[in-house]
Phi, psi and omega in degrees: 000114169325177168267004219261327177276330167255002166283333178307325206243340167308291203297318151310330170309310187284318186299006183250334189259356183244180186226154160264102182335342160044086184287326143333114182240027160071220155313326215248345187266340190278357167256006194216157201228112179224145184275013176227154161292118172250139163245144189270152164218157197207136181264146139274160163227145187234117188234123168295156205245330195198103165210270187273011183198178181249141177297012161282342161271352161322291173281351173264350219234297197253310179311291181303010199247327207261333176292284176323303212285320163320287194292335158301299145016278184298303177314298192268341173248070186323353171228034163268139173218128170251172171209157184210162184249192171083107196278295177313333166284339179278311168333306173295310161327321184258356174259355190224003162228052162344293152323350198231337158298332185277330168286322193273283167339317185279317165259036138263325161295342193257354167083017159273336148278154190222119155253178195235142183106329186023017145266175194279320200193171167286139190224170159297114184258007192274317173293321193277126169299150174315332195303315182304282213316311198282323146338307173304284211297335184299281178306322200276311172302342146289353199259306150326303177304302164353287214271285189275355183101315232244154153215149165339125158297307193235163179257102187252151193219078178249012163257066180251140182269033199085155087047046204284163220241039152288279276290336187282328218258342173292335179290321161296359226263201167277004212260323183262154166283138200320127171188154169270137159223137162329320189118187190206121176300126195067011171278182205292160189279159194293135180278135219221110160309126171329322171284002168075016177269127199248124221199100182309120212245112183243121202299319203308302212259015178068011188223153218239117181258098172339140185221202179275167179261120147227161189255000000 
């Protein structure tokens, strides 16, 4: 095996096996409702769709690894809850692993799976015009909504190349369902749109979360 392949299949492993913190839980804090700050922590895997491999290891490799090794998870911690982005890996999920999409449904219904991201795939948030990302965000929260009921909340970024600076405002648009957030202790002060619509922003985790509108 080259190194140029297991350093490549290392680094998937961890993108699959490690986690993030989330003080946020997204989807899953947007349906439930508390008079206290509760905090969540929720794992994730942020999978390149295409970078340093082809997506055929993508779908034979990561994809069935982050589906399987997740639903063991899920099977054995009765309060795991994952989120995963990307509209197109579920796409790939349901054509070359039926059977393990149709188990990706029942938890999602059961509220242990999240999706996340609310595009089709990861993207330039700096080049593409606002117009574009809420057309993305359209589709990838459509392809969810279909298949699961459910849609993306939040706009997530965790390969991010700066900041464009639509982004509060596309988290505002109609594209997304309507919700507030408190904000996340110690992130960066809420990022302020040209239209002056401000949307909290936490650098650590790359992501950018509908918040309350103030002026």
């Amino acid at each position: 095996m080259s190194a140029r392949i297991s350093g490549r299949r290392a680094w998937a492993s961890f993108a699959i096996q490690n986690c993030l913190i989330c003080v946020a839980a997204g989807a899953i804090s947007s349906q439930l409702a508390f008079s206290e700050p509760t905090l969540y922590m929720v794992g994730t895997a942020h999978l390149d769709t295409q970078w340093q491999w082809t997506i055929k290891n993508s779908i034979e490799e990561a994809i069935y690894n982050t589906l399987t090794r997740n639903f063991a998870h899920i099977n054995k911690y009765p309060n795991y809850v994952f989120s995963f982005e990307g509209a197109f890996r579920y796409q790939l999920a349901r054509e070359y692993y039926p059977a393990l999409y149709d188990q990706l449904k029942l938890h999602v219904a059961n509220n242990r799976w999240a999706v996340s991201g609310s595009w089709v795939d990861a993207v330039d948030v700096n080049i593409p015009s606002p117009e574009s990302l809420i057309r993305h965000t359209l589709y990838g929260n459509g392809f969810w909504k279909k298949e699961f009921g459910r849609t993306s909340v939040d706009i997530f970024m965790p390969d991010c190349f700066g900041f464009g600076f639509a982004l509060p405002t596309i988290a505002a648009s109609k594209a997304f369902p309507p919700r507030s957030s408190g904000g996340v202790p110690g992130a960066a002060p809420p990022h302020r749109a040209v239209d002056r619509r401000r949307r909290f922003l936490d650098c650590r985790r790359a992501a950018v979360r509908p918040g309350v509108r103030r002026r």
